[in-house]
C-alpha positions as CSV (number, residue, x, y, z in Angstrom):
1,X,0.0,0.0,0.0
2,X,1.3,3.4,-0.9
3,X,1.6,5.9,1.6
4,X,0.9,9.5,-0.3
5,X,0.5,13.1,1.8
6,X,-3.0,14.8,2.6
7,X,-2.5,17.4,-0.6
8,X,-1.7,14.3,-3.1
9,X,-4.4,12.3,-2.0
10,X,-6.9,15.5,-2.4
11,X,-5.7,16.4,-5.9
12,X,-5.3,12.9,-7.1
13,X,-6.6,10.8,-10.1
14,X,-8.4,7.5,-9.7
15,X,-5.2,5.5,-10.0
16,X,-3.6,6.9,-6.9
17,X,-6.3,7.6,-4.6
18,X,-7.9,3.8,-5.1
19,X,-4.5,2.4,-2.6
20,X,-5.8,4.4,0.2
21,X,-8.5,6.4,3.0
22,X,-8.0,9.3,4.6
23,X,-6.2,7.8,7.9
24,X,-7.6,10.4,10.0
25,X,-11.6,11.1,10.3
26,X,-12.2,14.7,10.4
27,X,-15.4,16.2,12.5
28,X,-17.4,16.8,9.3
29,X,-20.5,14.8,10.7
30,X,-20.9,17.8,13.5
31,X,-21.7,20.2,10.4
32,X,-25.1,18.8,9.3
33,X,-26.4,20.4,12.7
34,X,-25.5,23.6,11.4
35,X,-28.6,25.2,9.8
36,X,-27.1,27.8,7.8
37,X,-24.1,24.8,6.9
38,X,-23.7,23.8,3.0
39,X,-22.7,20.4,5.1
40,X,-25.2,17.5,4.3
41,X,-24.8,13.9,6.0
42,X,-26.8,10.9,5.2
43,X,-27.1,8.0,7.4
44,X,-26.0,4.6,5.2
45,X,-28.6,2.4,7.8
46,X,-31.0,1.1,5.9
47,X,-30.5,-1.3,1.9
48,X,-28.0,-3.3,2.6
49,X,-27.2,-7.1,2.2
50,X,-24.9,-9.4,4.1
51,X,-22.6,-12.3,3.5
52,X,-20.5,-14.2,5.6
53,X,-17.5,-16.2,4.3
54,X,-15.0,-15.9,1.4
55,X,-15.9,-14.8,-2.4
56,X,-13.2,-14.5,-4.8
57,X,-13.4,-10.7,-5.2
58,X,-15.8,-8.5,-5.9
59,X,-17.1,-9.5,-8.9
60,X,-18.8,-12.4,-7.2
61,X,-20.5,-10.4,-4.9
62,X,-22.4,-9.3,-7.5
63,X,-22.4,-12.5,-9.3
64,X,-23.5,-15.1,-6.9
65,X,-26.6,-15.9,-6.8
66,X,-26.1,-19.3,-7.4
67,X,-23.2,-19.9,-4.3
68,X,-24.2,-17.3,-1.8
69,X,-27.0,-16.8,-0.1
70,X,-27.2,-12.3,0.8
71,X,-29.2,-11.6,3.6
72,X,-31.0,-8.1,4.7
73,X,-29.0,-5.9,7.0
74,X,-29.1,-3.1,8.9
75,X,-26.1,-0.6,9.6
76,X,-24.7,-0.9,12.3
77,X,-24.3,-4.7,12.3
78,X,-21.8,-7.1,13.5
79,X,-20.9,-10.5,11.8
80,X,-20.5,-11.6,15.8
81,X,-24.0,-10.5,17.0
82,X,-25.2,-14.3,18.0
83,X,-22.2,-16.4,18.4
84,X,-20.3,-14.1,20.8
85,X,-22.6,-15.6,23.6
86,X,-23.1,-19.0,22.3
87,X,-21.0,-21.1,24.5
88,X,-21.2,-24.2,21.7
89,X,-20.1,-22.1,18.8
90,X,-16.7,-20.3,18.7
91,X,-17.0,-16.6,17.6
92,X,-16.8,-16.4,13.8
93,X,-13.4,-15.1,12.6
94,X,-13.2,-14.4,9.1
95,X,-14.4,-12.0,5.7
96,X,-18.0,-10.3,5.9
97,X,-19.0,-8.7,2.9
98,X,-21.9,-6.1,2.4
99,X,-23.5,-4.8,-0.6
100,X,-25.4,-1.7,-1.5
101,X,-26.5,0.6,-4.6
102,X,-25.5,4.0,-3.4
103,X,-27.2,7.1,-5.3
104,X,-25.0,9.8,-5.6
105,X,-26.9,13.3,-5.2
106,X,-24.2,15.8,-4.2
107,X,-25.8,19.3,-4.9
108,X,-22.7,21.3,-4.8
109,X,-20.8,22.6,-7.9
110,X,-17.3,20.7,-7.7
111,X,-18.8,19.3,-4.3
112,X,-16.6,16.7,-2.4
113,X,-18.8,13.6,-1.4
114,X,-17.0,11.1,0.9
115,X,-17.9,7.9,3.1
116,X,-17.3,8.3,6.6
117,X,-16.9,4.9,9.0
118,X,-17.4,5.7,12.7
119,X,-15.7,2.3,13.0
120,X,-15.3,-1.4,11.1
121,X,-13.9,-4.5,12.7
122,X,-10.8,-5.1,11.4
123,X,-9.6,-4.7,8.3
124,X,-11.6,-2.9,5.9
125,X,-11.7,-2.9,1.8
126,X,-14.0,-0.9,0.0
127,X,-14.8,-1.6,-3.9
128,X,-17.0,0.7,-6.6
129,X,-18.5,-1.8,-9.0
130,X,-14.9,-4.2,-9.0
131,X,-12.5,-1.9,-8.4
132,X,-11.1,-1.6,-4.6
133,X,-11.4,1.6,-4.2
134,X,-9.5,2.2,-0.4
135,X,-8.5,0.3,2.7
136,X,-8.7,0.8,6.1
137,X,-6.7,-1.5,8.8
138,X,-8.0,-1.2,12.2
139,X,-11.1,-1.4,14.1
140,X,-12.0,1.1,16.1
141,X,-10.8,4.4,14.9
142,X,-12.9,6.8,12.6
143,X,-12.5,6.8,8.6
144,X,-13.1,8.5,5.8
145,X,-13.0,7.2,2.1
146,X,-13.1,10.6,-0.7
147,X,-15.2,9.4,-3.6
148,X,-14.8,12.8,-5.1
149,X,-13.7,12.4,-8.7
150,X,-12.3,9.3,-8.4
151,X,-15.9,7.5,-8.8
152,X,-17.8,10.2,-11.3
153,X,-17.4,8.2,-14.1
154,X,-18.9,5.3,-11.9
155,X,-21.6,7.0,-10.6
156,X,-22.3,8.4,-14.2
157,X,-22.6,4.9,-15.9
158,X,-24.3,3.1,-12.8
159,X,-26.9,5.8,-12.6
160,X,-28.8,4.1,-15.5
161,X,-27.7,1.1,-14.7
162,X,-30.2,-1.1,-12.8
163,X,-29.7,-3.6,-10.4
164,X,-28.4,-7.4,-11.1
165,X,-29.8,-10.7,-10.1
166,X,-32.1,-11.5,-7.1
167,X,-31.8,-10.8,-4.2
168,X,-31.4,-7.6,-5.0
169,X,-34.4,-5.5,-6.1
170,X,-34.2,-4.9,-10.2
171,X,-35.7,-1.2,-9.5
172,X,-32.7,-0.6,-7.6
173,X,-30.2,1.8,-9.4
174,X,-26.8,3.6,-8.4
175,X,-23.5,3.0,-8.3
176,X,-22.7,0.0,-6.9
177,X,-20.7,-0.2,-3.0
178,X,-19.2,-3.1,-1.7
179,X,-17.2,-3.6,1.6
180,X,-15.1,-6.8,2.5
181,X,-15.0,-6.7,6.9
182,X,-12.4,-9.2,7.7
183,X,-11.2,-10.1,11.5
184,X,-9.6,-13.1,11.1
185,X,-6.3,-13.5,12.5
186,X,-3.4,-11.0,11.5
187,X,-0.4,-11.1,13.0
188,X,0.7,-7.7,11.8
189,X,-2.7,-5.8,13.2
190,X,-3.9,-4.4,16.9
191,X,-5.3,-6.2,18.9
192,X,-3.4,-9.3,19.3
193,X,-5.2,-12.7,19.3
194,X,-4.2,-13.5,22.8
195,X,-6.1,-10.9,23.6
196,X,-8.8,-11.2,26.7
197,X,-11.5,-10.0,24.4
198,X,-13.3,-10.8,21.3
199,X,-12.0,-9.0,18.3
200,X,-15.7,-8.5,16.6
201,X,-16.2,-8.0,12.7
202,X,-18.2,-5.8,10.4
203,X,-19.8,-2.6,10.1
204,X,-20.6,-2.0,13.7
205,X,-20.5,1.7,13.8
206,X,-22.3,4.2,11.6
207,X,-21.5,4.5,8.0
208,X,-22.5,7.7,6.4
209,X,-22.4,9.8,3.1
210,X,-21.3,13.5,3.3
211,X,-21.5,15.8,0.9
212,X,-19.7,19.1,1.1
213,X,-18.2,22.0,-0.9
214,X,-15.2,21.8,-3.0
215,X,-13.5,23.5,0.5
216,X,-14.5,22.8,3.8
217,X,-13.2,22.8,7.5
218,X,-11.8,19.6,8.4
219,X,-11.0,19.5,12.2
220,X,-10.8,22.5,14.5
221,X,-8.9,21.7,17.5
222,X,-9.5,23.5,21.1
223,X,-6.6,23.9,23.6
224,X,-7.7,25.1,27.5
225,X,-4.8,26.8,29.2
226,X,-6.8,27.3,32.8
227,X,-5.3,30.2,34.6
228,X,-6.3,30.9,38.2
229,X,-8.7,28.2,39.3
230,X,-12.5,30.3,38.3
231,X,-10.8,33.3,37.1
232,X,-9.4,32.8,33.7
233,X,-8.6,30.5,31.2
234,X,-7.0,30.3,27.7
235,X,-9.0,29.4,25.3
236,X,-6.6,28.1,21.7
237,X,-8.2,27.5,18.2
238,X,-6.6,25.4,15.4
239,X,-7.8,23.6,12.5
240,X,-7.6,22.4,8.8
241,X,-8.9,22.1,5.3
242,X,-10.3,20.0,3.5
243,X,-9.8,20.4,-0.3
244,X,-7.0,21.8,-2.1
245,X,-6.8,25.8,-2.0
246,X,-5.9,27.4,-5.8
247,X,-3.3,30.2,-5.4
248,X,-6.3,32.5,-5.9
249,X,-8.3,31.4,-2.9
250,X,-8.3,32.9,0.1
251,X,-11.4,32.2,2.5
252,X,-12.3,34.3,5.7
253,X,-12.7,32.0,9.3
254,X,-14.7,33.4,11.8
255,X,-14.8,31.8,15.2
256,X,-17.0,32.5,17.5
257,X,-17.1,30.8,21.6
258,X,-19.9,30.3,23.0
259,X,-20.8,29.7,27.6
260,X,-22.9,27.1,28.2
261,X,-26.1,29.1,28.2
262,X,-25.7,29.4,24.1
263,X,-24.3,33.3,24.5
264,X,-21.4,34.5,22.2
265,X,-18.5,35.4,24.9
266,X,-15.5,35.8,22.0
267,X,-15.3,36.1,18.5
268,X,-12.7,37.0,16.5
269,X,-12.1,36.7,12.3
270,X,-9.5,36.1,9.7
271,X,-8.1,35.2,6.5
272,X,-6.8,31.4,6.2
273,X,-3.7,33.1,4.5
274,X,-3.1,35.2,7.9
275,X,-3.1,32.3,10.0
276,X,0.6,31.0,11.3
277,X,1.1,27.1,11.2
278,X,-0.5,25.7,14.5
279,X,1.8,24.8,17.7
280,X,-0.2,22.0,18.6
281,X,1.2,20.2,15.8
282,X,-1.1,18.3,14.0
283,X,-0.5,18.2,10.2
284,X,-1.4,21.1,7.9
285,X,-3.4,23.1,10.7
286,X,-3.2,26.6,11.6
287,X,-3.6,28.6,14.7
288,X,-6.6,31.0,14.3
289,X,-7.1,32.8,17.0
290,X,-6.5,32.8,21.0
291,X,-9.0,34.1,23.8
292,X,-8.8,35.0,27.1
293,X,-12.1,33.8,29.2
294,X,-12.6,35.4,32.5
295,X,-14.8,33.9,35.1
296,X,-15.4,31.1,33.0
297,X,-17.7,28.1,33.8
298,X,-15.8,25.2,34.9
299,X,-16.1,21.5,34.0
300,X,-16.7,18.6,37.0
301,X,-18.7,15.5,37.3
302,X,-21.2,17.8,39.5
303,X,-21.8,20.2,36.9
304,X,-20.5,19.4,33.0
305,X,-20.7,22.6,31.7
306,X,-19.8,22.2,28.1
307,X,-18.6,25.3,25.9
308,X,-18.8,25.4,22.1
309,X,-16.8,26.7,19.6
310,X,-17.9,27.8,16.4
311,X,-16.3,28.4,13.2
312,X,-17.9,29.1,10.0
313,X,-15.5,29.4,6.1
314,X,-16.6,31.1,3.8
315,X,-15.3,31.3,0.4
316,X,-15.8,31.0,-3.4
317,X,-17.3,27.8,-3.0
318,X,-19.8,28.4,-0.5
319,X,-20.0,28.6,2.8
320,X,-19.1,25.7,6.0
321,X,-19.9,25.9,9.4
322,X,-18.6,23.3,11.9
323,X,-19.2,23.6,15.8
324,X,-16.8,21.5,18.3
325,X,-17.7,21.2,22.3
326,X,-15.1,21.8,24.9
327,X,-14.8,22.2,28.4
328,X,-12.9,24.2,30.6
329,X,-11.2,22.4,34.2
330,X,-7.9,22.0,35.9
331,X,-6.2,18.4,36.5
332,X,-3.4,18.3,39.4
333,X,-1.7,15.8,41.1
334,X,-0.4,17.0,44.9
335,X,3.0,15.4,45.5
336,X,2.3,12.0,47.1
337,X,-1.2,13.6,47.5
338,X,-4.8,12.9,46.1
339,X,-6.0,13.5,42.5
340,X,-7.9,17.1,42.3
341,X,-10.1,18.6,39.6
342,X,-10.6,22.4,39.5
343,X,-8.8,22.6,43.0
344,X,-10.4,20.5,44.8
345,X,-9.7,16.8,46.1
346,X,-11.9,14.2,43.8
347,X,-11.9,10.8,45.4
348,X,-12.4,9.0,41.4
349,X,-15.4,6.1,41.4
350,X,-16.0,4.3,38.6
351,X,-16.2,1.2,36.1
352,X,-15.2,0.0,32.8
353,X,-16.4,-0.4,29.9
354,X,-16.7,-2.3,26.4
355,X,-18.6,-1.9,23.5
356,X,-20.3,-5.2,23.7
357,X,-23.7,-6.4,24.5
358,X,-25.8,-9.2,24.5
359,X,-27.6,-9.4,20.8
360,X,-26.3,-6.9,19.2
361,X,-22.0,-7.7,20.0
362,X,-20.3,-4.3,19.1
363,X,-23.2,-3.1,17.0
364,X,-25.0,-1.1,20.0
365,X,-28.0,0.9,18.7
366,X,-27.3,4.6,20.1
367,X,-30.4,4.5,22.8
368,X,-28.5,1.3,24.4
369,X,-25.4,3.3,24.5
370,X,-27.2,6.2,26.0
371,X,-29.3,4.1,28.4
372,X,-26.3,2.5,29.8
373,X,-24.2,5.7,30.1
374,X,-26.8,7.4,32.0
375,X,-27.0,3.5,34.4
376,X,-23.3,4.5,34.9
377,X,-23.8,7.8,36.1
378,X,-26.5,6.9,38.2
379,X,-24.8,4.6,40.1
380,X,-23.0,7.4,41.3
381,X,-19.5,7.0,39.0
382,X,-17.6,10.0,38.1
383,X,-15.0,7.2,36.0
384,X,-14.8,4.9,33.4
385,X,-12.0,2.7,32.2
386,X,-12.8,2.5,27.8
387,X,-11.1,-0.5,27.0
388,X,-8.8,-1.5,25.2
389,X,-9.3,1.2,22.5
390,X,-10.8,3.8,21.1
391,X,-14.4,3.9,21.7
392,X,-17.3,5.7,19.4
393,X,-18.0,9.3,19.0
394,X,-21.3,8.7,21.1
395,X,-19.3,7.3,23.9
396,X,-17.4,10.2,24.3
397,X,-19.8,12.7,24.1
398,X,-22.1,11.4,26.9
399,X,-19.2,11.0,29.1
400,X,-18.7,15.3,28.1
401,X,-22.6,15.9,29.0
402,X,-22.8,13.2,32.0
403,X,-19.7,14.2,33.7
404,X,-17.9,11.3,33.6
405,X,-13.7,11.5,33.5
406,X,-12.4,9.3,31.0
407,X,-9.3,6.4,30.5
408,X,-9.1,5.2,27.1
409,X,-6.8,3.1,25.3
410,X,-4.7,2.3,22.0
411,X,-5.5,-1.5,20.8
412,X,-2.4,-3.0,22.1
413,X,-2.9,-6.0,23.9
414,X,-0.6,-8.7,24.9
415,X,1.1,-8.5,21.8
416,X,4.6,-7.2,22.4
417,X,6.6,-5.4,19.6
418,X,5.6,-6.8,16.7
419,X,6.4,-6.0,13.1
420,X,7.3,-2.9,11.7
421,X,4.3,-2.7,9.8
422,X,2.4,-3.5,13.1
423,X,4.6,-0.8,15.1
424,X,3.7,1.8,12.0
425,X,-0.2,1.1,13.4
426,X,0.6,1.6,16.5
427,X,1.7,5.3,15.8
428,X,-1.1,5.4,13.7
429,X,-3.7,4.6,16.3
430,X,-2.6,6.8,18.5
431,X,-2.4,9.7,16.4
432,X,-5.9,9.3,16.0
433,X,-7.2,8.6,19.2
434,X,-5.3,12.4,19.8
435,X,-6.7,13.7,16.7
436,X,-10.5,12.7,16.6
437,X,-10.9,12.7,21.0
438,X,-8.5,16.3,21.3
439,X,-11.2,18.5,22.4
440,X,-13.3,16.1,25.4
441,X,-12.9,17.5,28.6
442,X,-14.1,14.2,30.1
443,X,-10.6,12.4,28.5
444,X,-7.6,12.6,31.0
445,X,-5.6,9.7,31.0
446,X,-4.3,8.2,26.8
447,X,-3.2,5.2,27.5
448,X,-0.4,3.0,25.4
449,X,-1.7,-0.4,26.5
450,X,-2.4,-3.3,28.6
451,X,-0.2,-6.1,29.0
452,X,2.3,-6.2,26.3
453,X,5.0,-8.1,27.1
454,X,5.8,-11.6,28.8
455,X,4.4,-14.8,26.7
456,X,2.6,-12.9,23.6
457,X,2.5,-13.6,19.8
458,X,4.3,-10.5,20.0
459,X,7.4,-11.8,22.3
460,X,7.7,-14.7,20.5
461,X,7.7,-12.8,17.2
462,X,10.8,-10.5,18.0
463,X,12.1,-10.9,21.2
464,X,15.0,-9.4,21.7
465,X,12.8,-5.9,21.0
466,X,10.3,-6.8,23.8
467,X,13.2,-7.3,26.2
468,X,14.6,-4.3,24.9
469,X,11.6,-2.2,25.3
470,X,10.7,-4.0,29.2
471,X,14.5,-2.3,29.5
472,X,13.8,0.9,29.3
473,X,10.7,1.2,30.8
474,X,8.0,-0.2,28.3
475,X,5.6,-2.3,30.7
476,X,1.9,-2.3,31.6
477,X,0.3,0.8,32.3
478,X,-1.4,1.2,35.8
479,X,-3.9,3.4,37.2
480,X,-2.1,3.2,40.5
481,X,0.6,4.8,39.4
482,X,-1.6,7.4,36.3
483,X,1.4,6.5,33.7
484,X,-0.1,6.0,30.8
485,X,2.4,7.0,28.3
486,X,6.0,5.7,28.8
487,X,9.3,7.5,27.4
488,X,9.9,4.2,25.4
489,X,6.5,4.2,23.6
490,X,6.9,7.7,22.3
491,X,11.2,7.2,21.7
492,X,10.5,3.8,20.1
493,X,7.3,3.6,19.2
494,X,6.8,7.0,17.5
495,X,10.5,7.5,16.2
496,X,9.9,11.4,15.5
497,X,7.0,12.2,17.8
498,X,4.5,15.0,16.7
499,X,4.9,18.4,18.6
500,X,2.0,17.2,21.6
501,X,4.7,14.9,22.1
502,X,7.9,15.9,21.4
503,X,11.4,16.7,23.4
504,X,11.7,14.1,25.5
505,X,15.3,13.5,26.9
506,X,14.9,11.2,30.0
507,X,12.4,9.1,32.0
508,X,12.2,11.8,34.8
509,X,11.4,14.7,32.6
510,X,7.9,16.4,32.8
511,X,7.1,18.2,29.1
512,X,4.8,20.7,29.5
513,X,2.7,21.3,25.6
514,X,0.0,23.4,27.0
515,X,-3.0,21.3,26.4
516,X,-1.4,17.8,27.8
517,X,1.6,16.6,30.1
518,X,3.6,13.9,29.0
519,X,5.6,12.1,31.4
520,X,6.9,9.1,32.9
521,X,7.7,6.8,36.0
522,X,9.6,3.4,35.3
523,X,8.5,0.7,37.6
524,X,11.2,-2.1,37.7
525,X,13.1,-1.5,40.6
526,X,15.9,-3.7,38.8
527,X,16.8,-1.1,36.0
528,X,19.4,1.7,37.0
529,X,16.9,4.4,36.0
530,X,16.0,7.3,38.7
531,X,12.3,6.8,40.1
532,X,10.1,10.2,39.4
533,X,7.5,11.7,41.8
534,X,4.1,9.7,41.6
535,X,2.7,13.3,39.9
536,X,5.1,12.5,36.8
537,X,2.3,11.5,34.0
538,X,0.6,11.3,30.9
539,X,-2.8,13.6,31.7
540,X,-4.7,16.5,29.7
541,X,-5.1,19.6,31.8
């Protein structure tokens, strides 16, 4: 698989952009809400057909009546939904197809239409008619696949083309969408096998068909700098494009923060041109504009006071408006002391949590999700433990609204080093666990992993790594302790670490980035490393 940059994959022909999807899912699905956005999204629930085992490509899935029997789906859905609680039948572990005719209505002039995955278990291909179109390796991070130019000839030709063979409708039309889920076993991919939990298949998360203009935002990113506890904060703003700009173009951004009563408190305006590159450091953003909050409402499990941040572009193409919640709260650790939010000691109660449940395996319908969210909360938890990865959109969110401080995880389980293709994931992974969670005040501890060392696939598959990464301080994280993020991961594991993670020198240094603290505390009392103070960790402020 080619690796290409953002711009080349954005100004691509077919040829290129068919070895690849956007690695990194941008917030475009908060614009629909927007009424005065040119943003439309389109829930992918309903049409589609299921098959579970092997065909031999996609021309068969739309050939094969005669060997395969399709049955009616609906999104999200999980290959595992059954035999994840049958104790007579193992859990299936294999290829999934599905199958749809997708109509194509995008009603912008050189409009961008894309497919966004909240999440597909594990490795994901996507085909247009017989051609695979992109991939996606990895189950629980966001996606999105452009089929902006790349499929207009497609969509063109299908358009009046109708359906094939039962049992698929003949009045169907459109341009015809097919998906391969595979999670069989993969050395090379997160989560191990040895893993304590069962690595589900399909599309289990939303899948859903965004049209925008030719430029639009991407991701705006919100950094909280609290200053005196109540009295002031802050307040960052960075983000990124989506499209390629001409030399010509020049759109103005307006941002505008808004309290938790609705009220404008800060707005400010510019041209994309005028912004400097961003010091937060993720790719191609820009920093456009920095406030200064007084008195401003705190976030705390008591009262999750939730600000938002708007930001509209407009431009030759039209006009984009896309709205991102954040909070505002202090996080401190007191030298051998208590954990305290906002200044004040917060004795942490909670539970944890996977996205799993009886009949439905990792395809929970949304009420489910909010039903047992708000069980959680009731109880009287101001915690939960997401494990072992990244968890959907909805997750997050409620935990935001409920109150609810979050740990969550990169999918690395028992699996030691691994491969370099399965160390590149790893970076991956956690790249966009940073990227797509940034801006939740309820998200304080990122965590690397769970056990991943001893007697794993991983171990066994390059040993002398593992024992060189146990060396230095790679080991299980623990909530005892709050590290989360060793010096090795980010030395090792991330070779040239991003700016939010960046200048590390030794395994008793604090780095302060503004938005997050990255530190360390190793834990073997048989390596000649210096201990650090039990506040040394990985938290966001």
């Amino acid at each position: 698989m080619r690796k290409i940059s953002r711009r080349r994959f954005l100004t691509s022909t077919a040829e290129v952009a068919v070895a690849v999807a956007l690695p990194i899912a941008p917030a475009w699905l908060r614009s629909f809400a927007e009424e005065d956005s040119t943003g439309k999204v389109r829930r992918l629930a309903d049409g589609w057909e299921y098959f579970q085992g092997s065909l031999d490509g996609p021309w068969e899935a739309w050939n094969s009546s005669e060997i395969a029997v399709w049955n009616s789906v609906t999104l999200p859905h999980c290959f595992n939904h059954y035999d994840a609680c049958d104790p007579d039948t193992p859990a299936y572990r294999g290829p999934g197809w599905y199958r749809t005719h997708l109509v194509i209505e995008n009603p912008y002039p050189k409009g961008r239409t894309l497919l966004h995955f909240g999440g597909a278990g594990q490795t994901t291909d996507v085909y247009l008619g017989e051609q695979n179109f992109a991939r996606h390796v990895g189950g629980y991070d966001q996606f999105v696949v452009d089929l902006t130019g790349v499929a207009d000839e497609q969509i063109i030709a299908a358009a009046n083309t109708p359906a094939l063979k039962p049992p698929v409708s003949t009045e169907l039309k459109g341009l015809r969408l097919a998906i391969r889920c595979d999670n069989g076993r993969d050395l090379d991919r997160m989560p191990s096998d040895l893993s304590d939990f069962t690595l589900y298949g399909g599309l289990y998360r939303h899948v859903s068909l965004v049209y925008l203009p030719a430029i639009s935002i991407e991701a705006i990113h919100v950094a909280v700098t609290p200053g005196k506890i109540g009295e002031s904060a802050t307040v960052a703003v960075s983000g990124r494009l989506h499209g390629a700009l001409s030399p010509a173009e020049d759109p103005a951004i307006a941002i505008e923060i808004l309290d938790p009563h609705g009220n404008v408190v800060a707005h400010s305006s510019t041209q994309w041109s005028a912004a400097p590159p961003s010091h937060i450091g993720f790719e191609a953003e820009r920093s456009l504009e920095s406030f200064t909050l007084s008195k401003p409402s705190l976030w705390s499990p008591s009262r999750p006071q939730l600000y938002q941040c708007r930001v509209t572009l407009a431009g030759a193409n039209g006009k984009h408006v896309l709205t991102e919640k954040f909070g505002i709260r202090s996080i401190h650790f007191l030298e051998d002391g208590p954990f305290q939010l906002n200044g004040e000691r917060l004795l942490l109660r909670g539970t944890h949590r996977h996205e799993d449940h009886a009949g439905y395996a990792a395809a929970i319908p949304d009420d489910v999700v909010r039903q047992e969210m708000h069980l959680i909360k009731d109880m009287g938890a101001n915690f939960i433990r997401l494990a072992h990865y990244q968890q959907s959109q909805l997750v997050l969110d409620l935990c935001d609204e409920l109150g609810l401080l979050v740990w969550e995880e990169v999918p690395w389980c028992r699996a030691g080093v691994g491969s370099d293709r399965w160390q590149q994931m790893g970076r991956d992974k956690l790249h966009n666990m940073f990227d797509q969670h940034f801006n939740h005040p309820a998200l304080v501890f990122c965590a690397y992993a769970t056990p991943a060392a001893g007697n794993s696939v991983g171990s066994a598959h390059h040993p002398t790594r593992t024992k060189a990464l146990i060396a230095t301080g790679f080991r299980r994280m623990s909530l005892i302790r709050y590290n989360a993020l060793p010096i090795a991961w980010v030395k090792f594991m991330m070779k040239t670490p991003p700016k939010y993670l960046q200048h590390m020198s030794t395994p008793c240094e604090t780095i302060d980035i503004g938005h997050m603290v990255v530190t360390e505390k190793p834990h073997s009392e048989e390596r000649n490393i210096p201990y650090c103070s039990p506040r040394q960790r990985f938290v966001r402020r």
